[in-house]
N, C-alpha and C positions, 0 to 999 in steps of 0.2 A: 367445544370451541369450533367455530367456522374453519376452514381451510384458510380463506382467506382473511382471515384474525391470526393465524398464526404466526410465528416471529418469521423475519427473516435475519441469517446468524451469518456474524462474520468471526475470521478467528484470525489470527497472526502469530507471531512469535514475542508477540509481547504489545505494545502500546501503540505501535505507527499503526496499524490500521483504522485507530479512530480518526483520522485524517480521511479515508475514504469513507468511513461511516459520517462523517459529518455535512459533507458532500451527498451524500446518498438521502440523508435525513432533509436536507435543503430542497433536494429536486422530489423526494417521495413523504411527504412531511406526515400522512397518514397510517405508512406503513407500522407494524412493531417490529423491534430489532434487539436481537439477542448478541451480545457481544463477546468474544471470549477471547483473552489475550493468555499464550501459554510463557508468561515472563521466567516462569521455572526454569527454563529448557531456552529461554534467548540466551544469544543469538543464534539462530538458525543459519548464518550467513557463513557460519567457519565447522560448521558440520558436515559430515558426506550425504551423498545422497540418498542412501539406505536409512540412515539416521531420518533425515528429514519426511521421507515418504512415513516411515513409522509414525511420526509425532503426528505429521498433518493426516493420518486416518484415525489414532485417536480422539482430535479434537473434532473431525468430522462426525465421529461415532456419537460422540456426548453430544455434539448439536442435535444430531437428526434424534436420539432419544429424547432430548425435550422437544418436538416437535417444531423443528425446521422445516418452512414447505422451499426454502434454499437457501443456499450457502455460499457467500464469496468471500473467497481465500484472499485477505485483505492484505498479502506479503507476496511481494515480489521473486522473492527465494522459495516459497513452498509451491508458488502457483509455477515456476519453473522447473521443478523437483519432482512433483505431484499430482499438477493438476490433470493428467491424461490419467493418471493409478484410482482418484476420485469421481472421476465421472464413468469410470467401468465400476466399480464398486457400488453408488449410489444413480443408475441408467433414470429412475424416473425423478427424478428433482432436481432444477437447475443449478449447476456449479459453473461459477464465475469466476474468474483469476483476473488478477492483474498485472501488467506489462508498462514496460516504461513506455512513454508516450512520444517513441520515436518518429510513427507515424505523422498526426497533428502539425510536430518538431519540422520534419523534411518538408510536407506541404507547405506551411507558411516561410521556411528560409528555406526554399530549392538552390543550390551552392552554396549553403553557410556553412560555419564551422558548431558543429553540435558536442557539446559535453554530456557525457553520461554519467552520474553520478550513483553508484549500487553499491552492494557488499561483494565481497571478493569471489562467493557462490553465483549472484546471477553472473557478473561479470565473464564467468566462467562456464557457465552453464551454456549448453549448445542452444534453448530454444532462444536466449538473447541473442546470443553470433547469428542464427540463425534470421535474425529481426535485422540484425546489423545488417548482413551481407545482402538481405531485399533490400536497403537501401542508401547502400556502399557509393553507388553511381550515379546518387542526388545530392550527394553532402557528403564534406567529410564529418565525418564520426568516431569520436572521440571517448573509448571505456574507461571511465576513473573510480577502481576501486577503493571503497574507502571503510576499511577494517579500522572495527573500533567506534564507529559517528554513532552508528542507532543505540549507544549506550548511553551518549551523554540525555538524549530525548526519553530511555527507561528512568536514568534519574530525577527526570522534568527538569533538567540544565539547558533550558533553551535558549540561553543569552549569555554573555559575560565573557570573558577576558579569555578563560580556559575553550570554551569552544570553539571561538573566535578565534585562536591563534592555530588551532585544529585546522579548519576549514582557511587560513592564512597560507600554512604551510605545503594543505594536498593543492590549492587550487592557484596556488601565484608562477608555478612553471606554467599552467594551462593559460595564464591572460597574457601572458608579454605578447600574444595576439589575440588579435581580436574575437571575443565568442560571441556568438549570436545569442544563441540558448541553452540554456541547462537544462538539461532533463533530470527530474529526479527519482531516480531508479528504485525508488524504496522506500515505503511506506510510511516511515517514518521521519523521511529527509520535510514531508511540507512545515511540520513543526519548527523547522529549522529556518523559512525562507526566509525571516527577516536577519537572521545572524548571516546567511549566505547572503542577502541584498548588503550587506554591511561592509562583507570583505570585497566584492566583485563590483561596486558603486550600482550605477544607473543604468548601466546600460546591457548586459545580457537579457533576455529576458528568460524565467524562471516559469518551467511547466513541468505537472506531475500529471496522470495518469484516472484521478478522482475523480473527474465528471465524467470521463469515455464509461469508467466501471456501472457508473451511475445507471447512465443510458442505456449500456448494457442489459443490468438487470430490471430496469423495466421493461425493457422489450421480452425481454423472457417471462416475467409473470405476467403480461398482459398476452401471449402468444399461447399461455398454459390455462388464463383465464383464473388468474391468483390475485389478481390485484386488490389492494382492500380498499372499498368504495367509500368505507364512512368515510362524513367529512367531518370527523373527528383526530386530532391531533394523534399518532399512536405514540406508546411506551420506547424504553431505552431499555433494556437489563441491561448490567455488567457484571463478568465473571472474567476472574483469573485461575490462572494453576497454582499462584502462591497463595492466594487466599486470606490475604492480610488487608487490615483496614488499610492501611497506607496505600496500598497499589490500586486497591478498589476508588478509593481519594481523588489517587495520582490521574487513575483512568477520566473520573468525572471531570474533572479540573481542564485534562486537556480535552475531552469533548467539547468542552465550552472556550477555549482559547483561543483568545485573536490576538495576532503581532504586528501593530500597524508599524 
């Protein structure tokens, strides 16, 4: 196989990361994509950090043996955990992480009120604070952790009454003023936007982090000289850690899911 025939692999802690794999496939529609959701071992979001570095060099290990020419850490929590331990580990093939899209957030509403929406791990984690406090003195900024959300999206419960009243609860102290934007801090909240548009009405606007990752990785395999040129459509694999039809399913289903 070509170098640049080879997959390009994302892994997460379970199923949000096809959310940026979907994104990715839109802007690189050529590339191949190896996918691996480790749903054994989610949530990654209530684990320590020792924990989490472990899992995401595993899953690292098994991509680059099938022949990953790179890899982006399609979770929020392990690219916060991780991502410096994986790129000294793997120095010659590009690793990509993803970050809430605070950034984007600040520049289009400079003095808004900005919601973060992650797991209790990024929230927590110094390189978000870290993100935070670069841009503390453009917006206020607001971290809402939310233990417990990226289960209802492993089940594929992406609508209905039980979510709904979920996302009711953590977010109706944060509206009795007014929000700009929601950020959503984790990879598996974009599954969710239409039940978030549902409880917060019209008017926040709602941004994740999936097209910056995008861009990202093509500037890196176009800078490495990896890009795949056919103009032939590429492949999807999917793999998980639990290895059941159903999740393997679950995965397909939501790569192809839209919630107008």
């Amino acid at each position: 196989m070509q170098k640049q025939d080879r997959p390009v692999a994302f892994f997460d802690s379970g199923l949000g990361g096809l959310s940026v794999l979907r994104e990715t496939v839109r802007l690189l529609p050529q590339e191949n994509y190896l996918y691996y959701g480790d749903s054994l071992h989610a949530p990654y979001g209530v684990k320590s950090e020792a924990q989490i570095q472990t899992l995401s060099l595993a899953a690292a290990e098994h991509l680059v043996n099938a022949g990953a020419k790179a890899i982006v850490v399609a979770c929020n929590t392990a690219t916060s955990a991780a991502i410096g331990l994986l790129r000294q580990v793997y120095p010659d093939i590009p690793v990509i992480g993803t970050e809430p899209a605070l950034k984007p957030a600040v520049e289009k509403y400079p003095g808004g009120r900005i919601l973060v929406m992650a797991t209790p791990m990024t929230i927590r984690q110094e390189k978000f604070q870290a993100l935070k406090r670069q841009f503390d003195d453009r917006a206020q900024i607001i971290g809402l952790p939310c233990e417990g959300l990226m289960e209802f999206v492993e089940r594929g419960e992406l609508r209905g009454s039980a979510v709904e009243a979920y996302l009711e609860e953590k977010l109706a102290p944060y509206l009795r003023e007014p929000v700009d934007v929601i950020v959503l801090g984790c990879t598996h909240y974009p599954f969710l936007t239409g039940a978030i548009r549902r409880v917060v009405g019209p008017g926040p606007e709602i941004m994740d982090g999936s097209h910056g990752v995008a861009m990202q990785l093509e500037r890196k395999l176009a800078q490495s000289g990896m890009l795949r040129k056919s103009g032939e459509p590429g492949t999807a694999v999917f793999e998980n850690s639990l290895d059941e039809p159903e999740i393997l399913a679950l995965s397909r289903a939501l790569f192809q899911y839209r919630d107008e």
